[in-house]
Biopython code that builds the backbone (N, CA, C, O; Angstrom):
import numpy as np
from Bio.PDB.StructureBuilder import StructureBuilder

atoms = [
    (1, "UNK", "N", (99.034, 103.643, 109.619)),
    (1, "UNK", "CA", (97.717, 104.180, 109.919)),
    (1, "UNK", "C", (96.729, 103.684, 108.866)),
    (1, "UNK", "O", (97.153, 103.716, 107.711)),
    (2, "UNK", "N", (95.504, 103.238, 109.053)),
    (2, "UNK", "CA", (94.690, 102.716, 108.208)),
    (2, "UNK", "C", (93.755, 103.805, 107.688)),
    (2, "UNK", "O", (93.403, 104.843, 108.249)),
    (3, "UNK", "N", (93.406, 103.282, 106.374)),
    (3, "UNK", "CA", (92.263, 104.467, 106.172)),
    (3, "UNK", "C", (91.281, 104.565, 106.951)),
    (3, "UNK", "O", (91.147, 103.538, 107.618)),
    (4, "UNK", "N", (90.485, 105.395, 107.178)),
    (4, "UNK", "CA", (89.370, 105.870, 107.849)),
    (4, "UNK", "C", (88.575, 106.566, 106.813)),
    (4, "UNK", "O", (88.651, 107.693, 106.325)),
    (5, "UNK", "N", (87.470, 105.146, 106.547)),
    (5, "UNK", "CA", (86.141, 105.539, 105.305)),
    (5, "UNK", "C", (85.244, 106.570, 105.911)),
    (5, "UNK", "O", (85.173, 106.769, 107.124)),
    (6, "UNK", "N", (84.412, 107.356, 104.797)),
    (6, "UNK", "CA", (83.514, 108.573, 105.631)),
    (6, "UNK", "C", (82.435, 107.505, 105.941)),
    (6, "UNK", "O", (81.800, 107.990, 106.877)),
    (7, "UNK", "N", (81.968, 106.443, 105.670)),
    (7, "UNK", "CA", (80.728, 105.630, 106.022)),
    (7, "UNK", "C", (81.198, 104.047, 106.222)),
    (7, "UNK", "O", (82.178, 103.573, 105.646)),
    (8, "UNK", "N", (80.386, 103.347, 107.084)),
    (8, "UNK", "CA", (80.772, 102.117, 107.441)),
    (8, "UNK", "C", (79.930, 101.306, 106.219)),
    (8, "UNK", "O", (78.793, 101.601, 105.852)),
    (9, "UNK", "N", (80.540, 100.506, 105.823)),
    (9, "UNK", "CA", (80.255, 100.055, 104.160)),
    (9, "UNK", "C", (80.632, 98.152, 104.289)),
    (9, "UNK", "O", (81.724, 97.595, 104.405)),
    (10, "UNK", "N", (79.485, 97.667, 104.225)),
    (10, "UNK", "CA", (79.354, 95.822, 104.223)),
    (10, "UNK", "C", (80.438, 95.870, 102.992)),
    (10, "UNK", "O", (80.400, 96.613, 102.011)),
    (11, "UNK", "N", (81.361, 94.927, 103.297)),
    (11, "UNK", "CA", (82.494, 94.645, 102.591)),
    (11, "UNK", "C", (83.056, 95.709, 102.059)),
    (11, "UNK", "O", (83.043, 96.027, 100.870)),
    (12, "UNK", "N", (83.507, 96.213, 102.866)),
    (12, "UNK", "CA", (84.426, 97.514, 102.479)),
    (12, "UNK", "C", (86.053, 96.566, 102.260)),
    (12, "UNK", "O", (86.509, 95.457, 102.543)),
    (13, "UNK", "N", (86.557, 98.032, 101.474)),
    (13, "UNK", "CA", (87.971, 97.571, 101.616)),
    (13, "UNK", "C", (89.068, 98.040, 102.811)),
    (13, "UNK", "O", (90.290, 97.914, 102.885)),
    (14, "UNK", "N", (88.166, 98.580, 103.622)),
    (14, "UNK", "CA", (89.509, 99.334, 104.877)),
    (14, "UNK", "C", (90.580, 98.106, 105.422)),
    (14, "UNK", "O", (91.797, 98.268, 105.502)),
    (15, "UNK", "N", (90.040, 97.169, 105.686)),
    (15, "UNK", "CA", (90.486, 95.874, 105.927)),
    (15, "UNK", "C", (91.195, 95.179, 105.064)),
    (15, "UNK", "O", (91.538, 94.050, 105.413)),
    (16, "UNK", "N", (91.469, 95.526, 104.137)),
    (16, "UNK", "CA", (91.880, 94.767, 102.581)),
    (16, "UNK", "C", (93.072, 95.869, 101.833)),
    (16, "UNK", "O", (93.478, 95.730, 100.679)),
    (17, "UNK", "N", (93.482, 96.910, 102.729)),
    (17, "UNK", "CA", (94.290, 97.848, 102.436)),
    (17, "UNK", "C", (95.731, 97.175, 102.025)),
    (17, "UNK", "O", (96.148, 97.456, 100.901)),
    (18, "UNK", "N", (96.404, 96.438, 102.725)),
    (18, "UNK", "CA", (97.528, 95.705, 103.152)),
    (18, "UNK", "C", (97.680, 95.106, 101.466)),
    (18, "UNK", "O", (98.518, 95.242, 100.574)),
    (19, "UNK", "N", (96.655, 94.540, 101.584)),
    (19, "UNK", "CA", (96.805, 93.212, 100.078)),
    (19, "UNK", "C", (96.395, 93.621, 99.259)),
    (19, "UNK", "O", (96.549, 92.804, 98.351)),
    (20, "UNK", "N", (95.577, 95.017, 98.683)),
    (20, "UNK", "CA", (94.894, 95.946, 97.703)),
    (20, "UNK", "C", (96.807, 96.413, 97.453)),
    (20, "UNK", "O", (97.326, 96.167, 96.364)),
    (21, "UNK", "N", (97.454, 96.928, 98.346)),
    (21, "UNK", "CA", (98.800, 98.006, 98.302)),
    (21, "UNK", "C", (99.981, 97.399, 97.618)),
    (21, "UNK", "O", (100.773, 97.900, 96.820)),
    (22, "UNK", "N", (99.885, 95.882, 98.256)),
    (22, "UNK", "CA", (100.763, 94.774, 97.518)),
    (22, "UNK", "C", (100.334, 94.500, 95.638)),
    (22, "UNK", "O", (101.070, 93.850, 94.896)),
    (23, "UNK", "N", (99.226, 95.054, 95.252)),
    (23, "UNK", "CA", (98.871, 94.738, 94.073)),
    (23, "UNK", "C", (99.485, 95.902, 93.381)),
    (23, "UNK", "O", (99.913, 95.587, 92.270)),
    (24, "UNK", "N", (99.656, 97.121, 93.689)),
    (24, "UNK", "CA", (99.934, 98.114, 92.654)),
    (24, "UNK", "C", (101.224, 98.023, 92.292)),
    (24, "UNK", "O", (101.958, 97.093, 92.628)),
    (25, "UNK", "N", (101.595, 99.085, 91.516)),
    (25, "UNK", "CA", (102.875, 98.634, 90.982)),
    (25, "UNK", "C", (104.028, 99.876, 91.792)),
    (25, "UNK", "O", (103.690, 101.038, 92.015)),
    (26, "UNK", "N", (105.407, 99.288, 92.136)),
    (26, "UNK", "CA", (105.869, 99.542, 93.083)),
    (26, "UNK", "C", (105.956, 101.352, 93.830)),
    (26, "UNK", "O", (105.850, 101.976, 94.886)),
    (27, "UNK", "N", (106.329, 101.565, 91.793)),
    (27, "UNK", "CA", (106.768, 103.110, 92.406)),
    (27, "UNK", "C", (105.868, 104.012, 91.731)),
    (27, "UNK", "O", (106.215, 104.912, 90.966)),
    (28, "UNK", "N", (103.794, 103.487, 92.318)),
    (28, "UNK", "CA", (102.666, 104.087, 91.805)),
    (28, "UNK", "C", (102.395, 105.668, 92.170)),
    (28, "UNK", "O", (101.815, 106.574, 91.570)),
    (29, "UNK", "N", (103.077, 105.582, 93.422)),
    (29, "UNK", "CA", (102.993, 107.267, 94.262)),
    (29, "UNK", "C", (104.115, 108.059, 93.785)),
    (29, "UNK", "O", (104.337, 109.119, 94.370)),
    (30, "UNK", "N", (105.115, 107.589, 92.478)),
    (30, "UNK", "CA", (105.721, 108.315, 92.076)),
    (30, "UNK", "C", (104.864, 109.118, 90.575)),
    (30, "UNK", "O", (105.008, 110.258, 90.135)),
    (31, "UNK", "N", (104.100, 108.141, 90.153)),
    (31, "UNK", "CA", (103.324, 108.190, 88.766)),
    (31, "UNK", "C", (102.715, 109.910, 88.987)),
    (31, "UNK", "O", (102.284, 110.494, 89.981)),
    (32, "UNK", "N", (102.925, 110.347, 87.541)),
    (32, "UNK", "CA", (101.995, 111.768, 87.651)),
    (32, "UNK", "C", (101.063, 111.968, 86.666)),
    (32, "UNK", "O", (101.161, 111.615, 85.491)),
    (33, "UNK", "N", (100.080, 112.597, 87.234)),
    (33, "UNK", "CA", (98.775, 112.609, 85.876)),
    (33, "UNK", "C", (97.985, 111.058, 85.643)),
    (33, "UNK", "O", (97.675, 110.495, 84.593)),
    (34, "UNK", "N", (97.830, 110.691, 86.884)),
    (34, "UNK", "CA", (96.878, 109.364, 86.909)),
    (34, "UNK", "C", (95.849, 109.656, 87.291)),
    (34, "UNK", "O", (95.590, 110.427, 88.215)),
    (35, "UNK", "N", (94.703, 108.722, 86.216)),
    (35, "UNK", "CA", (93.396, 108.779, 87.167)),
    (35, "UNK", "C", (93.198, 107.222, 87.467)),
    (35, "UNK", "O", (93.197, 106.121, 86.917)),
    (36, "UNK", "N", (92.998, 107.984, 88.949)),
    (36, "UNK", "CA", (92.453, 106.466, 89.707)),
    (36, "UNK", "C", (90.706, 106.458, 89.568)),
    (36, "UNK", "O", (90.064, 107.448, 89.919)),
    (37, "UNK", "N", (90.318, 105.743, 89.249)),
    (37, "UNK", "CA", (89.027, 105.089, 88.486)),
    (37, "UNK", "C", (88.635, 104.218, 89.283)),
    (37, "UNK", "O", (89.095, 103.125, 88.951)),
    (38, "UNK", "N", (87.718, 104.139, 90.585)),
    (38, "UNK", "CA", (86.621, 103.362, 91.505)),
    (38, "UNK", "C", (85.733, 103.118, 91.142)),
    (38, "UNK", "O", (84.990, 103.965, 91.637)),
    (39, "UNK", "N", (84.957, 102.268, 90.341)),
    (39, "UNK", "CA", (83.813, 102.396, 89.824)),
    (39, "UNK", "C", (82.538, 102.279, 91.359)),
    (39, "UNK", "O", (81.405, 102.759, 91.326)),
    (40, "UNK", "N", (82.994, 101.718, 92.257)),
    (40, "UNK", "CA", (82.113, 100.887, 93.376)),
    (40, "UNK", "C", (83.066, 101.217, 94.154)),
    (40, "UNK", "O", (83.844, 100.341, 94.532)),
    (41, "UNK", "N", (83.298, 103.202, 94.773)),
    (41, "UNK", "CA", (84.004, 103.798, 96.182)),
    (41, "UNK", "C", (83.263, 103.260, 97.143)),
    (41, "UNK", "O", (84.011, 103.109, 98.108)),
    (42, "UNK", "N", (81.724, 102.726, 97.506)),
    (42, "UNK", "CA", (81.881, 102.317, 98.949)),
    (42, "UNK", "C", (82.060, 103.571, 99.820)),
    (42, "UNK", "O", (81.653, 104.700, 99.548)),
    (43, "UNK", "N", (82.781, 103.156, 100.987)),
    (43, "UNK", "CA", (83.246, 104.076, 102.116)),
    (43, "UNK", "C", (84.547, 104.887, 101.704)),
    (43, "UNK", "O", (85.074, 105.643, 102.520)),
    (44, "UNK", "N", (85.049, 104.721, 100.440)),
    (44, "UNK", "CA", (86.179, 105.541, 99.895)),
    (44, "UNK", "C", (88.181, 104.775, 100.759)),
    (44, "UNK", "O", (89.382, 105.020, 100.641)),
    (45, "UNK", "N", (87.337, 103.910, 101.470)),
    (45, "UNK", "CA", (88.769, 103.670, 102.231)),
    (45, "UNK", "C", (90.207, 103.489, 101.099)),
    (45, "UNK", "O", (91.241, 104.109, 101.347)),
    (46, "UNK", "N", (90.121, 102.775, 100.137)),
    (46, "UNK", "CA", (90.808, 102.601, 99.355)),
    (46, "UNK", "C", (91.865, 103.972, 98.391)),
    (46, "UNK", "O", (93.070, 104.053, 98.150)),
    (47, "UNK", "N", (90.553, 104.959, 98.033)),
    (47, "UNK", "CA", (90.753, 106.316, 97.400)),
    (47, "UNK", "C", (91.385, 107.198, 98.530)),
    (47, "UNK", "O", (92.289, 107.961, 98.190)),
    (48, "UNK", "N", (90.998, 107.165, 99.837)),
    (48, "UNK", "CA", (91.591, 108.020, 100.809)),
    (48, "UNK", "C", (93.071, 107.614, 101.167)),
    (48, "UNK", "O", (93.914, 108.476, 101.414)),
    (49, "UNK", "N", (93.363, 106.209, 101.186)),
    (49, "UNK", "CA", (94.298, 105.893, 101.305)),
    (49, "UNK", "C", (95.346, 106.636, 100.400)),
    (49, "UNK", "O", (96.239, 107.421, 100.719)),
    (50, "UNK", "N", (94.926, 106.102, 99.049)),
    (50, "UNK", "CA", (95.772, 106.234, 97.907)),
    (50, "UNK", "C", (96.147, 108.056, 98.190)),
    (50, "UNK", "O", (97.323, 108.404, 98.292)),
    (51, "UNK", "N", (94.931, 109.147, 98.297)),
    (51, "UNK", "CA", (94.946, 110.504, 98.261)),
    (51, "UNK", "C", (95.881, 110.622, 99.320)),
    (51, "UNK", "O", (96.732, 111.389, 98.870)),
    (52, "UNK", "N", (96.214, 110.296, 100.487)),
    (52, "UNK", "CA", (97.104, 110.030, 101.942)),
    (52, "UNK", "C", (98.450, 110.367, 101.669)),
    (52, "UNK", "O", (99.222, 111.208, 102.131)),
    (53, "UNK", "N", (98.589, 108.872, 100.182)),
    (53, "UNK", "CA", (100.249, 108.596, 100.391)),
    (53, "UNK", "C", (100.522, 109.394, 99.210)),
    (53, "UNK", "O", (101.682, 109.563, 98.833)),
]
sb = StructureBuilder()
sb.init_structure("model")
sb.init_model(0)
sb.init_chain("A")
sb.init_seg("    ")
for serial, (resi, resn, name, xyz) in enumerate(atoms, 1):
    if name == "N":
        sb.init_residue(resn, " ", resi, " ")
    sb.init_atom(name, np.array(xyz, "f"), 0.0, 1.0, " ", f" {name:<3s}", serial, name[0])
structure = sb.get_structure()
């Protein structure tokens, strides 16, 4: 399921989810007490994702 941004955003990352997911490090959704740091959220697709999994 892809993220779904609250606003449609010129070069968003909703589209870029796949190859953004391949960059982190493997077992990131195990990590506790992280802050994820967006400087430029956009439509949030990226942050919603991450909040998802």
């Amino acid at each position: 399921m892809k993220a779904k941004p609250f606003i449609k955003w010129v070069g968003g990352k909703g589209q870029l989810i796949e190859q953004l997911e391949a960059l982190l490090p493997a077992d990131f959704d195990k990590w506790e007490n992280v802050t994820y740091i967006e400087p430029f959220v956009g439509g949030g697709a990226m942050l919603f994702y991450i909040l998802k999994k």
